[in-house]
N, C-alpha and C positions, 0 to 999 in steps of 0.2 A: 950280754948274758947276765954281767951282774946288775945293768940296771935293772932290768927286769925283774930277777930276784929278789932284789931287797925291796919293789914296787908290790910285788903280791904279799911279802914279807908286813909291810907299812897294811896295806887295807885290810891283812886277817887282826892286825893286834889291836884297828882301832874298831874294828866290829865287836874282838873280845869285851875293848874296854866299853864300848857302848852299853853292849848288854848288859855288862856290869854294873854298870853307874844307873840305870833305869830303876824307876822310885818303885816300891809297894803302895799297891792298896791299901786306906786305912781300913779298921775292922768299922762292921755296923754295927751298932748295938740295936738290937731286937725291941727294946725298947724307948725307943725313941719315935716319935709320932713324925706323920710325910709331913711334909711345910705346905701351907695353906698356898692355894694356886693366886697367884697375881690376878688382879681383875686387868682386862683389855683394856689400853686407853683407848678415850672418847673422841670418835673423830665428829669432828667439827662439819654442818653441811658445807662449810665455804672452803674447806680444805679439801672437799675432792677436787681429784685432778679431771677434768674432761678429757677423754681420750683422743690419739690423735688423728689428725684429721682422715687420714689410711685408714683406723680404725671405724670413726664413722662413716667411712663410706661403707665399711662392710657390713654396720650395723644398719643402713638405711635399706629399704626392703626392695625388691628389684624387681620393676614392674614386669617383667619379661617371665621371672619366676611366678609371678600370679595367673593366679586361675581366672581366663576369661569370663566375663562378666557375661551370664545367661540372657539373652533376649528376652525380654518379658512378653507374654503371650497375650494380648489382647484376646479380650474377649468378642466372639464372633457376632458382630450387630445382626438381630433378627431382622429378615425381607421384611421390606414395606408391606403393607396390606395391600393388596391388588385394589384400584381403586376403578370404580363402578364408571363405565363409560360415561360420558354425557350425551343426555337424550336431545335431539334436533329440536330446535322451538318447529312448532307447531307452522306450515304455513297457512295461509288463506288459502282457502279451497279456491280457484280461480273458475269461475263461474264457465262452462262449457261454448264453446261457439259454434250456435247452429252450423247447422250444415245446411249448404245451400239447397235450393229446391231444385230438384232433378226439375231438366230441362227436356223440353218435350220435344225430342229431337226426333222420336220413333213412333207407334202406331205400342198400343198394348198388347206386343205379341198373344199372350197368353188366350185371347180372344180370338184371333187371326188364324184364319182356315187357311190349309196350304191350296195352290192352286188347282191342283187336279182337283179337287173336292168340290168346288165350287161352278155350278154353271150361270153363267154370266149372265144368260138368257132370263132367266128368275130373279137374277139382281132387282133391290129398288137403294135407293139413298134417301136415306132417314136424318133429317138436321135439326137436331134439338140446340135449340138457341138459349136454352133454361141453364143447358152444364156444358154449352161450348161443344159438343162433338155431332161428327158425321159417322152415321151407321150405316154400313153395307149388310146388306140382310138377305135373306133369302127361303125362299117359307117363313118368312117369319122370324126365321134363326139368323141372329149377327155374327158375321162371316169376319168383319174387320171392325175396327174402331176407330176411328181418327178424329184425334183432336184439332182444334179448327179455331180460329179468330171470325166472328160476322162482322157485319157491321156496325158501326157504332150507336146509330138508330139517336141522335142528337138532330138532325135535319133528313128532309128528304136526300138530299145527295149522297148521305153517308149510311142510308138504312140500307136494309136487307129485306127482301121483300116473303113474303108471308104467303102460303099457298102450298098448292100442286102444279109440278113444272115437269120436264123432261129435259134428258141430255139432248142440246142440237148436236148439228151435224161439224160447228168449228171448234176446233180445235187446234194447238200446236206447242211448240219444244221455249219457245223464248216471246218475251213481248216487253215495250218498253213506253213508255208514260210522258213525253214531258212536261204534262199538266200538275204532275205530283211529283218529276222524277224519280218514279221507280219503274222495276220491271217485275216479271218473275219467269221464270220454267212451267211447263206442263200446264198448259191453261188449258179446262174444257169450258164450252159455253152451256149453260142453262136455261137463258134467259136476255130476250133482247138480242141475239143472235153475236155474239160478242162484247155486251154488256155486264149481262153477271156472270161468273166466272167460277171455276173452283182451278186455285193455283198453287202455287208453293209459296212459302213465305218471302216477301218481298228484295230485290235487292237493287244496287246501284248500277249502275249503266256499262259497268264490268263484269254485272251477272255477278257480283260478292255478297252476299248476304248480310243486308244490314241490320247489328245484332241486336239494336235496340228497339227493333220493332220483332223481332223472330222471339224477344225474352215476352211479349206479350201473347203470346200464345197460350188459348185455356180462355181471355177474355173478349171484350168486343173491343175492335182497334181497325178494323178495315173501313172501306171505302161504300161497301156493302157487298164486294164478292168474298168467298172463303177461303182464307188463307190457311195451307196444311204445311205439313211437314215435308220437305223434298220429297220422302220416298213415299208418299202416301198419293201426294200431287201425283205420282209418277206413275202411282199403281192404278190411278182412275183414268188416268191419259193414255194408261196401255190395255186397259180391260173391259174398264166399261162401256158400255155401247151404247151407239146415239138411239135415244128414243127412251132410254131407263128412266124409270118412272123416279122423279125427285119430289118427297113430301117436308116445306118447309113449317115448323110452328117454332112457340115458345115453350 
């Protein structure tokens, strides 16, 4: 108890004496002027300190905080110009290749009376040896036309004889040469009783038609009898009658 006492006793007397002993303020005088302010000293550029290195890193800028860098926008290249086709050179006109010459395989329908029409009886055979054809006629009127080969009229053996004849009585379906080696279909006689003939155009011993004597057809190429078309041979072998008046010229 008494240390205590004289413990709080001890810190009030030396607070008194504190207080006590603490200096006055001197007076101002009013008239006395403020003291001129110190100028700063001069810092030297080689006396800054660089900061440390923590600091610069805080000072250095941080790409992460930068603002993404804008893509620059090219400029939109204008289309090409559409560029003009290229025109084909020119070829060479290739000059046409005839066509061949119709072959005179038939009789010129368009002339050709149908059979009921025609009486057979009045028939004559008209052989103009000028343009190659056999006329079937009748009054007067060509009933058929057929084109025909004579004779080649180079030698007696190979002419064609010239006149007014009549169809004989022989006749038949096939005949065969081996003078010439040929034959033909449909032979009538006219003349000489199996001599001159009107037949079909010639063929080989097969009855084949041989083609490079059937393309002469239209000219003179026989032996001196008339060589027709198959179906023309075929029509005077079935129609005509023996005794028809045959008038041969040029």
């Amino acid at each position: 108890m008494l240390a205590g006492c004289s413990s709080t006793t001890l810190h009030n007397q030396s607070a008194h004496e504190t207080q006590s002993a603490a200096p006055q303020p001197a007076a101002v005088k009013p008239s006395d002027p403020a003291p001129a302010p110190t100028p700063a000293p001069e810092v030297k550029p080689e006396s800054v300190q660089a900061p440390p290195a923590q600091e610069q890193a805080q000072l250095q800028p941080n790409p992460q905080s930068q603002p993404a860098a804008q893509p620059q926008t090219q400029p939109a290249k204008p289309a090409p110009a559409p560029q003009p086709a290229p025109k084909p050179a020119p070829q060479p006109a290739q000059s046409a290749t005839p066509a061949p010459a119709p072959q005179p395989t038939s009789t010129e329908s368009q002339e050709n009376w149908p059979l009921e029409q025609i009486d057979f009886s009045k028939v004559t055979l008209d052989c103009d040896l000028s343009d190659q054809r056999v006329y079937a006629k009748m009054d007067g009127q060509v009933v058929r036309t057929m084109i025909t080969s004579s004779g080649l009229d180079t030698i007696p053996d190979n002419s064609t004889p010239r006149g007014e004849f009549q169809v004989e009585p022989e006749r038949g379906t096939w005949f065969y040469t081996n003078n010439y080696s040929e034959g033909a279909k449909y032979w009538v006689s006219f003349k000489g009783h199996g001599v001159f003939l009107f037949h079909s155009v010639v063929m080989d011993k097969n009855q084949q038609v041989i083609e490079a004597e059937a393309q002469k057809l239209g000219t003179k190429a026989s032996h001196g009898c008339f060589r027709l078309p198959l179906q023309d041979a075929k029509w005077i072998y079935d129609h005509v009658k023996t005794g028809t008046k045959v008038s041969i010229h040029d």
